[in-house]
C-alpha positions in Angstrom: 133.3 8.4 117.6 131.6 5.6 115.6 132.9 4.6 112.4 131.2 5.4 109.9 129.5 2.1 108.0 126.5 3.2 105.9 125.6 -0.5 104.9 125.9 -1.8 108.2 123.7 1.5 109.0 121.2 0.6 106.1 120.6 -3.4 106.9 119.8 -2.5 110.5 117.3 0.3 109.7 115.9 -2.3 106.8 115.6 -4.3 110.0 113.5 -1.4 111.7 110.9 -1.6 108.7 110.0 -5.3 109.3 109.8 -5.0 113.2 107.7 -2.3 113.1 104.8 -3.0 111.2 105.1 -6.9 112.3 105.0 -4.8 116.0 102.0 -3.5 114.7 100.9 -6.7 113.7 101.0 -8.5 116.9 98.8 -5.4 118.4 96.2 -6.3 115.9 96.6 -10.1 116.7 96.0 -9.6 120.1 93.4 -6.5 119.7 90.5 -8.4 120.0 91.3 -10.5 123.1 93.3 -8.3 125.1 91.7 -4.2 126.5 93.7 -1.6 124.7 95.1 -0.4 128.2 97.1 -3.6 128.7 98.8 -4.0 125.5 99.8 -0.6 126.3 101.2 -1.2 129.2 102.9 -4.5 128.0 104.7 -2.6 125.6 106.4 -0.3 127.6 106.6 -2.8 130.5 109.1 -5.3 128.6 110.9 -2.3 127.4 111.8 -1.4 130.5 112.7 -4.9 131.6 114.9 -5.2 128.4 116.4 -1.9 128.5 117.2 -0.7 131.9 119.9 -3.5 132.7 121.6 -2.4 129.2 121.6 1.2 130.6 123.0 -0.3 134.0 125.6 -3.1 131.6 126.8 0.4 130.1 128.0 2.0 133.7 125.0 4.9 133.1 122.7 6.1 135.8 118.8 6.4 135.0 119.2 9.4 137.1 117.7 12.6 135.0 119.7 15.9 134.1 118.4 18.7 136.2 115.3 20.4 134.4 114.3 17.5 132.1 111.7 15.7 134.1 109.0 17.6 133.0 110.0 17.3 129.1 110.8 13.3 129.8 107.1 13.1 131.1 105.5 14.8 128.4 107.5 12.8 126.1 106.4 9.6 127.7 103.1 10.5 127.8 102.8 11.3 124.1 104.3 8.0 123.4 101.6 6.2 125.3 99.1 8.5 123.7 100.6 7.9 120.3 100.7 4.1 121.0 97.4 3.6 122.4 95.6 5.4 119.4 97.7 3.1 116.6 96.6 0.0 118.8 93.2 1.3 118.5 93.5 2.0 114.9 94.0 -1.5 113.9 91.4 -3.0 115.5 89.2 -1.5 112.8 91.8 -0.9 109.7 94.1 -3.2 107.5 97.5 -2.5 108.7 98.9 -0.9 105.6 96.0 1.5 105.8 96.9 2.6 109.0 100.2 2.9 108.2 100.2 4.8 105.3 97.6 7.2 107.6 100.0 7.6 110.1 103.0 8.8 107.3 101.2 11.8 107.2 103.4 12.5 110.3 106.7 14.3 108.3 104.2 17.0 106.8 102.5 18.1 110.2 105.8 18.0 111.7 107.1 20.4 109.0 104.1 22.5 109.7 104.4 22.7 113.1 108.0 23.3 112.9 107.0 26.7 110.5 104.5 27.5 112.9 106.1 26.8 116.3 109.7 26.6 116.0 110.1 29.4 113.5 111.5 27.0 111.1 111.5 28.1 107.6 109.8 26.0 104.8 110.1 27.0 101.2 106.8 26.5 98.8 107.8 23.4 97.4 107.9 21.8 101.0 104.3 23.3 101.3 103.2 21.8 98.6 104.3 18.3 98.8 102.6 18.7 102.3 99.4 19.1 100.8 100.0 16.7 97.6 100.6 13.9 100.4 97.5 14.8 102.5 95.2 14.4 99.4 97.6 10.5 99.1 96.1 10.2 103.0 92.8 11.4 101.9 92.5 8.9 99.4 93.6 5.9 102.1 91.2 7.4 104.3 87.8 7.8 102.4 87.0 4.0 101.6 88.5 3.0 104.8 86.0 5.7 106.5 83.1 4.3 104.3 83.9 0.8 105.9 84.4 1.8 109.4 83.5 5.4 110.2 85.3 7.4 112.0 87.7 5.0 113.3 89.5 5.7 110.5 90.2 8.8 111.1 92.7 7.4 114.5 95.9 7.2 112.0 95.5 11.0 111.6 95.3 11.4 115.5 98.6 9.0 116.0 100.1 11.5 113.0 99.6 14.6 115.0 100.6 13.0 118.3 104.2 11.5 117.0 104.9 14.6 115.8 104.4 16.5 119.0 106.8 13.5 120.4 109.3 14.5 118.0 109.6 17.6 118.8 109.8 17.3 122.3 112.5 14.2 121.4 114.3 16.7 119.6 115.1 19.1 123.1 115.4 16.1 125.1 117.7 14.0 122.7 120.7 16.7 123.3 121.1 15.5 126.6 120.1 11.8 126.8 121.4 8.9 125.0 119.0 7.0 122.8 118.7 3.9 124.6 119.0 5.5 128.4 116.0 8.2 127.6 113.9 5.1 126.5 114.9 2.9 129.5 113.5 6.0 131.7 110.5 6.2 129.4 109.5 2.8 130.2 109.8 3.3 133.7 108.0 6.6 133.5 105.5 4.6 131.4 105.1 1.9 133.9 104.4 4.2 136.9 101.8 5.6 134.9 100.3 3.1 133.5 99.5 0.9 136.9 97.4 3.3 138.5 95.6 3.8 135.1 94.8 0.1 134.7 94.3 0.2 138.8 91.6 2.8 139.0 89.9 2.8 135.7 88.6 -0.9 134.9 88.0 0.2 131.1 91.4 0.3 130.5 91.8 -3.6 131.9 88.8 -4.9 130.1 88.1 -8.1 131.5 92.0 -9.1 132.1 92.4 -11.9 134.2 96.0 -13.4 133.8 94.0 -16.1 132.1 95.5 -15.8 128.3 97.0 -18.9 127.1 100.9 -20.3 126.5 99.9 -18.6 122.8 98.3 -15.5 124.2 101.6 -14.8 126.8 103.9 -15.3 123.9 102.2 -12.2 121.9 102.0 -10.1 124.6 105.6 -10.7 125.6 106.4 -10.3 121.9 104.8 -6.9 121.3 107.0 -5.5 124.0 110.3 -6.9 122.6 109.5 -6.2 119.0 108.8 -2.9 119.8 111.6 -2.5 121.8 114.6 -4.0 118.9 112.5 -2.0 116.6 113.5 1.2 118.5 117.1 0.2 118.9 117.6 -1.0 115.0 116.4 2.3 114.8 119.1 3.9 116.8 122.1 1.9 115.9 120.9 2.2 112.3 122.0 6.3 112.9 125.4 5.2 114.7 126.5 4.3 111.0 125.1 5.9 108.6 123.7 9.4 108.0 119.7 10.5 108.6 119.7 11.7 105.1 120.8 8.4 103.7 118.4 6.4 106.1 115.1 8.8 106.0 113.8 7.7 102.5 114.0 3.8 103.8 111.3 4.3 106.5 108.8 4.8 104.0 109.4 0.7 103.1 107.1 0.0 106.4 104.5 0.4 104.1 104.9 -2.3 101.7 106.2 -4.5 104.1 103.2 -3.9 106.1 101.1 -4.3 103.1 102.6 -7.9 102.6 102.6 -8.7 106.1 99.1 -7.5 106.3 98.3 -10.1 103.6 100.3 -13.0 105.0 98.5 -12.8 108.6 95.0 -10.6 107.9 94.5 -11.4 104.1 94.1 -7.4 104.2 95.1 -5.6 100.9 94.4 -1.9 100.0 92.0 -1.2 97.1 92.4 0.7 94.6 92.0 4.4 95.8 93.7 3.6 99.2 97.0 1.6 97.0 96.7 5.3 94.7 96.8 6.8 98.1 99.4 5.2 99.5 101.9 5.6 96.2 101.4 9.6 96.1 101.8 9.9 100.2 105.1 7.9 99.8 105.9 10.2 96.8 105.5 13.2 98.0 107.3 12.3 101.9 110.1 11.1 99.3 110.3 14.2 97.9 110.1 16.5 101.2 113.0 14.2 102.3 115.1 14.3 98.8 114.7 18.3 99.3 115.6 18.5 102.9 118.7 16.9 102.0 119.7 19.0 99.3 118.7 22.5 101.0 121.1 20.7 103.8 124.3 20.5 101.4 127.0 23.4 101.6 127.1 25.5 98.8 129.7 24.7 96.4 133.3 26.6 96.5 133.7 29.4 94.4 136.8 29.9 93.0 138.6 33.2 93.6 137.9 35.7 90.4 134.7 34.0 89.8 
């Protein structure tokens, strides 16, 4: 059993919220030189190189529990649907637009939970739900002036995560972290090639002729993603979900200030007023989770 070491846990899921939006980042870098289908498949290509020989170091086998192949595939492919629609995203939206989008995701997971999982959600779980859709609402509308309906993509990478969590959720009971995403990558990978192989829309115009520059971004957008994931996970080896949750919710400003730094990107003023009331409200759908969570106090005999 791990020890349990909640600063450790928080400085390593602070980590997390810098390598994921800088992730992000390097996808928009590369977005306009590079066809959506092979930053895809870069991603999940260097996370399989990085990740299967730690699976291997750890004396575990990438062989699959009977009966999980078909939830493992599904997963996998939600996670390249998921990915593929953010890398499309921020070809046309600043990155802490797209973000802030995309944290619409803990609402439609609670609703789908209600809906499809028969889990309960009291009204004021409802209610912050819709309080934080009119935030995205807000992000969305002068973003959707600019750009049309591009900017809608966030809310299809919202919906799509989701479904991956809640299909991570079976799946997670019987895989370790790191092995199910070594077999993800490889799941990816086999996918992917024929993809790129048979549809030339998904390879642009790819020739292996990106420069030193180019190679470095593309190699950098796997393993960012990758130590984001694993931050990620050894970030919950130390210190409880209910203590980390409210953290992910700093991508945002960090990807508003790395947003700046690279793109010059800021949101204006109805997508900031967005973004504060869709942070607010997840804040408070997480604050409440934890404390429907708690035992009831003791009562004392007599009382």
């Amino acid at each position: 059993m791990n020890e349990d070491r909640p600063f450790l846990g928080i400085l390593l899921m602070l980590g997390f919220c810098v390598l994921a939006p800088l992730g992000d980042s390097v996808a928009k870098l590369l977005g306009g030189v590079v066809a959506l289908g092979v930053l895809v498949f870069a991603r999940f290509a260097i996370q399989a190189v990085m990740l299967v020989p730690l699976v291997w170091a750890g004396g575990q086998s990438l062989r699959l529990p009977h009966g999980l192949l078909g939830l493992t595939l599904l997963r996998t492919v939600l996670h390249i649907c998921g990915i593929g629609l953010m890398f499309s995203a921020l070809r046309y939206l600043p990155l802490a637009d797209a973000l802030a989008i995309a944290f619409v995701m803990p609402f439609i997971m609670l609703i789908l939970g209600h809906f499809f999982m028969g889990e309960e959600v009291g009204r004021h779980r409802l209610a912050a739900c819709a309080i934080g859709f009119i935030g995205t609402l807000l992000v969305i509308q002068p973003n959707f002036v600019d750009v049309g309906a591009p900017a809608l993509l966030p809310l299809g990478v919202a919906v799509v995560f989701a479904l991956f969590m809640m299909v991570t959720r079976k799946v997670a009971r019987e895989l370790d972290p790191i092995r199910l995403q070594a077999i993800s990558g490889m799941q990816a990978v086999l996918i992917m090639v024929p993809v790129l192989a048979l549809l030339p829309v998904a390879r642009g115009d790819f020739d292996f002729g990106l420069d030193a520059y180019g190679w470095g971004l593309l190699v950098a957008l796997g393993a960012i993603g990758t130590l984001a994931h694993l931050f990620m996970t050894w970030s919950l080896r130390f210190a409880p979900a209910s203590t980390l949750a409210p953290m992910q919710y700093l991508e945002i400003p960090v990807g508003t200030v790395i947003g700046w730094l690279i793109f010059r990107d800021l949101p204006n003023g109805l997508a900031a007023l967005g973004i504060c009331i869709t942070i607010a409200a997840g804040l408070y759908v997480i604050i409440r989770e934890r404390r429907l969570s708690r035992p009831p106090p003791d009562v004392p005999a007599g009382v």
